[in-house]
N, C-alpha and C positions, 0 to 999 in steps of 0.2 A: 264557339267554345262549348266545349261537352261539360254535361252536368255530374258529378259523381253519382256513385250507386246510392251512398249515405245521404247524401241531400235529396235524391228523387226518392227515398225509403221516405225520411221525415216528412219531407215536406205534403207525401201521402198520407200519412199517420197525423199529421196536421190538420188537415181538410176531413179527415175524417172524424178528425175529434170534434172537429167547429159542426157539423153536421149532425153530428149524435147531440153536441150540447143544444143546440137550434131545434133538433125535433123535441127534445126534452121541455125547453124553455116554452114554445107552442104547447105543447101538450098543458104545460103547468098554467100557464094562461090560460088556456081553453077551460080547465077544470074549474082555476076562479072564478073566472068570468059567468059560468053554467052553475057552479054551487058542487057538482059532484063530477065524479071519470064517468058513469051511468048517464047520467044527463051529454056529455062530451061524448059519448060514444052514438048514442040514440041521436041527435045532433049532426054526426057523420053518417047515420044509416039513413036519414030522412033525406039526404041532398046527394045520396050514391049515384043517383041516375045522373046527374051532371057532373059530376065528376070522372064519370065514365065518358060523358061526350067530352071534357077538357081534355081530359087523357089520348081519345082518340084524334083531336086537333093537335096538339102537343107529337103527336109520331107522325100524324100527316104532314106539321112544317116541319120535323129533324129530315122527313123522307124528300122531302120540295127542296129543300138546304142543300144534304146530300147529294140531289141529285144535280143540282146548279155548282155543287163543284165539281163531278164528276164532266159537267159540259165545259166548265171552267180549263181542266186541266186534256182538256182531250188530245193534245198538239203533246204534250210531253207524261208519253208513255211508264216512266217510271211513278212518278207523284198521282197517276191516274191509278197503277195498280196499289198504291198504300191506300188510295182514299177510299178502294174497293174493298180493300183487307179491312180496312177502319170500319163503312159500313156492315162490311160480314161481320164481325165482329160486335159491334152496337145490334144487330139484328137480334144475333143470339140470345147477348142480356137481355134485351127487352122479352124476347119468346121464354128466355127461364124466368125473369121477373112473374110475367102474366100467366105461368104455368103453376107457377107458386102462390098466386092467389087465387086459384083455383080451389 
């Protein structure tokens, strides 16, 4: 059964709202909990280095994933080339993501 265009719109517009309210609600917790955003921000520069190594493990298992379904699907040539367009596609974001915190 195919989804409407209006329900795959919201239901984007949903998860996007839950996401902005969740980085929001961490953030507000974070400043509690430290006393000021200053303190929350110095807090996040002090623990940068590993969070650059999480980040770097975090694209080595989406790239191990990827690539286990791309071995997965090898027998059937169609669902092999979406999961190629999928990762081209995830590659891109992540290279604009990381270009952007540059």
């Amino acid at each position: 059964m195919k989804r409407s265009l209006l329900f795959t719109l919201l239901s984007s517009l949903g998860i996007a709202a839950v996401m902005i309210l969740t980085a929001a609600l961490v953030a507000w917790i974070g400043r509690t909990a430290l006393g000021s955003f200053e303190a929350w921000q110095q807090a996040f520069e002090s623990v940068r280095p590993y969070l650059r190594w999480c980040r770097a493990l975090l694209y080595g298992a989406l790239f191990a994933l990827w690539c286990d379904l791309l071995w997965h699907y090898r027998h059937r040539p169609q669902d092999r080339l979406r999961v190629q367009r999928f990762g081209v596609m995830g590659l891109t974001l992540v290279i604009c993501v990381e270009l952007i915190r540059l």
